[in-house]
N, C-alpha and C positions, 0 to 999 in steps of 0.2 A: 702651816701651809694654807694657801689662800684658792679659792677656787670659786669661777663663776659659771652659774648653770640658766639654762633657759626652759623650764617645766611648759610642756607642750598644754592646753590650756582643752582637756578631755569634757570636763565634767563643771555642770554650776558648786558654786559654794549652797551647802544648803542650812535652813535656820528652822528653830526647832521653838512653836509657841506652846509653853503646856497651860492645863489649869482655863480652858476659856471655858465661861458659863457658859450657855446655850440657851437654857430653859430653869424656870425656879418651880420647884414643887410642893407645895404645900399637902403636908402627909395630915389630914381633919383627927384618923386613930390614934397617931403618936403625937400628934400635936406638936410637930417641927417640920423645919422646911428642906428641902432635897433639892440641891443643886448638882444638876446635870452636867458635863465639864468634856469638852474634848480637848485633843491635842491635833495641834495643828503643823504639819510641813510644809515647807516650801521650796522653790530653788530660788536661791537668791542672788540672782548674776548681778543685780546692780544697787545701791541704797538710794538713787536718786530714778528710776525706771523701775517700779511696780507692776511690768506687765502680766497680761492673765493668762493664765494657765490653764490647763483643764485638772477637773479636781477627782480624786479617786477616794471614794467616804469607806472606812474600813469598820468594821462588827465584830467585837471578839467575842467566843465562843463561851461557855463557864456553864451550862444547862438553864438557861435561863437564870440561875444562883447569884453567879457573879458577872461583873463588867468591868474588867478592868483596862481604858484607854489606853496608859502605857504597858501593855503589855505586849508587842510586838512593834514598837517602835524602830530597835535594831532591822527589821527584817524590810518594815515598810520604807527606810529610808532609799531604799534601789530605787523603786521608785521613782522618789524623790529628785536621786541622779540624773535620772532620764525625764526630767522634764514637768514631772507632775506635782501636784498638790495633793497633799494628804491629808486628811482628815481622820481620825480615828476617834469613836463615838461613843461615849458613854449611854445605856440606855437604865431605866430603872427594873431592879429585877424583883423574882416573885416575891424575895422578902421584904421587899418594900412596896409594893402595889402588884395587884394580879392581874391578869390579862384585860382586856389590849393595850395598857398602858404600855409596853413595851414599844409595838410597833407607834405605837402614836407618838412616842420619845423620838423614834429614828423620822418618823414624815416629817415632826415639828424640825428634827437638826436641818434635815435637807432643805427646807422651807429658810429658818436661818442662815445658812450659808445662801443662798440663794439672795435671801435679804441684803445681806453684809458682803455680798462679792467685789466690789469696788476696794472696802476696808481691806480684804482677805486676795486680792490680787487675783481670782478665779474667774474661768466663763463658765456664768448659770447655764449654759445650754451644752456643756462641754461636761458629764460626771456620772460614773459608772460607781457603781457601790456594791462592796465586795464583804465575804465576812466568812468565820466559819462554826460549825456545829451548830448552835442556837442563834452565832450572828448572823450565821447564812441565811437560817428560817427565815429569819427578819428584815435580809437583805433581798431574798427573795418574793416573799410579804410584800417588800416595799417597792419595787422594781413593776409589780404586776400589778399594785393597786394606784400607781403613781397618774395624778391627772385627774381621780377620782373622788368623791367624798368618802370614802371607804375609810376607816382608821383616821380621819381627818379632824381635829382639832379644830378651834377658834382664833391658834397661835398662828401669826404671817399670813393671815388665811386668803388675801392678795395676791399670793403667790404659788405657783405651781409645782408639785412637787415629782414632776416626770425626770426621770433618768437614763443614759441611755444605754445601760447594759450592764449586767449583774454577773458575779464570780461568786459560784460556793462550793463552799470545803465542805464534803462530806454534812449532805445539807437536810436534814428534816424537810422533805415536801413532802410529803404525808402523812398525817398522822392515823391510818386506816388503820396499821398494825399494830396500833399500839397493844393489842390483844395477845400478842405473839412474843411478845417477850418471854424469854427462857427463863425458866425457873432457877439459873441461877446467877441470870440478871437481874433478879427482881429480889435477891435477895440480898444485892448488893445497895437496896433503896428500903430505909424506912418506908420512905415516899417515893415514888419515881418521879423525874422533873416536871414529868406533860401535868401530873396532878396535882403538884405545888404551883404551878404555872396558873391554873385555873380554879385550883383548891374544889376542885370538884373532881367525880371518879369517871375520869373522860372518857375512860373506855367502856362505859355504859350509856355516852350520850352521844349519839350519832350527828343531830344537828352542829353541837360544839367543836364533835372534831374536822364538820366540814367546815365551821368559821374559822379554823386553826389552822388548816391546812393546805401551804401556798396554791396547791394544783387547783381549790377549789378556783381560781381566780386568775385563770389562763384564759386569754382571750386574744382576738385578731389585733389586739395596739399595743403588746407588749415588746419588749428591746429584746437584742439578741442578751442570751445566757451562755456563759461556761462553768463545766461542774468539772469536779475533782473527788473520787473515792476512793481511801483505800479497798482493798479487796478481801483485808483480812479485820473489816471495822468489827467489833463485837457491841459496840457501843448503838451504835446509828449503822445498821442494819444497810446494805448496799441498794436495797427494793426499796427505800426510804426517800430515795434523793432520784433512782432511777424510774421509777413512776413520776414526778413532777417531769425528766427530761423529758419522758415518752410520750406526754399529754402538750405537751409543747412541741413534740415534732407532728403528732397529729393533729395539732391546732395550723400548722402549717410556719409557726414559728422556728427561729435559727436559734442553734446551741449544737454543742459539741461538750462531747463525756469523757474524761479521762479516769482511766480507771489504775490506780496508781499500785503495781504489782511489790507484794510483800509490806504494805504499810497497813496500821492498825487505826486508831481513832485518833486524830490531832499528832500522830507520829510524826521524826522528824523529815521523812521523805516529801513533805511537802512544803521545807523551807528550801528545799533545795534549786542549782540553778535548773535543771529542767524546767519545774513548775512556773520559775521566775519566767522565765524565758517566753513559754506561751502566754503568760499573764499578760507580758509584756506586749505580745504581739496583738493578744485582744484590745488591750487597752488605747495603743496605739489604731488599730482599725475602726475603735468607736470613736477615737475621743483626738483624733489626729485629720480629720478628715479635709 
């Protein structure tokens, strides 16, 4: 039986680049090199029309431990659908270099893409960068330091690394409490992250954990924020991420909190379409205008 159909034409085709370098790191202790690598989405409505997009940089989460790029590729392709570029970012973690190397991995990518947006079909003044747990810290780090010499490298250094609006999941802006960990949280950590992160005992050094911690670095030229918490995190403590929002609405900046009822740390209640859907709607108010 023979049949012809006319597919209503909803959504772009989208293409999926993994494995791109970014940055090369030379580790001087282990005596080898560290290549930084993202994956990159796009929509890809046409092979001869390259046009730009605006680009959404994503931070996976792992306690500073792990980074792994493809790790939420399936979720971030929505996205993709709807018109955006994606970027998901490799950063180097504490078993490889200790702090700030982290945040200075994500300035230098953003700096990169920035570089390379003609290659990568993006608009550099169109990019909101999102992440969660530890990629948030950093996505938030990086959102509020963006413009500045702050964590700033020698990498792209021509170029600007302002953003214009940050998304975190259940986000470290804090690091005051880290004193406050329950006893049997702590005993779930040889080491706890913040002090493989820094390899020093952070929660005896006051300075350190204001250089650590996003809120120190709220100011009158920061982008609008959206947060996401569960309510039952045991992990990353709810006062954690709600202090960074509260210093930002008293700084007189925009953000809005969700606070995501019955979810725990990295649960799956925050792939769901709810979550998409406001994402969606931030994204579009920054990055559609």
């Amino acid at each position: 039986m023979e049949h012809t159909i006319k597919p209503e034409v909803r959504r772009p085709e989208v293409a999926l680049y993994t494995d791109i370098v970014y940055k090369n790191d030379w580790n001087g202790f282990r005596q080898h090199n560290c290549p930084l690598t993202l994956n990159f989405l796009r929509p890809f409505y046409n092979q001869w029309d390259w046009k730009k997009v605006p680009l959404i940089i994503w931070l996976e989460g792992g306690a500073w431990r792990s980074s792994p790029p493809a790790r939420r590729i399936p979720e971030l392709s929505f996205y993709a659908y709807h018109g955006y570029a994606v970027a998901s970012v490799q950063y180097r973690v504490s078993s490889q270099s200790l702090w700030p190397a982290q945040i200075e991995d994500v300035k230098d990518a953003i700096r990169f893409l920035k570089t390379h947006h003609e290659h990568f079909g993006i608009d550099p003044d169109r990019i909101v960068i999102a992440g969660e747990s530890a990629g948030a810290h950093l996505a938030a780090l990086a959102a509020l330091t963006g413009g500045t010499d702050t964590f700033r490298t020698d990498e792209w250094k021509d170029v600007d690394d302002k953003v214009q609006g940050a998304v975190c999941w259940y986000c470290p802006g804090t690091f005051s409490y880290v004193n406050e960990r329950g006893e049997k949280e702590k005993q779930n950590y040889v080491a706890t992250p913040e002090k493989l992160l820094v390899n020093k005992n952070i929660q005896e050094m006051p300075e350190l954990i204001k250089e650590v911690s996003p809120e120190t670095y709220v100011n009158d030229q920061m982008p609008p924020f959206l947060f996401f918490h569960g309510n039952r995190d045991n992990l990353v403590p709810v006062k954690w991420s709600k202090s960074l929002y509260d210093k930002i609405i008293e700084k007189g900046g925009e953000a809005n909190y969700y606070y995501i009822d019955g979810a725990g740390h990295a649960s799956i209640e925050f792939t769901q379409t709810e979550v998409q859907e406001i994402m969606l709607v931030f994204f579009d108010k920054q990055l559609k205008k």
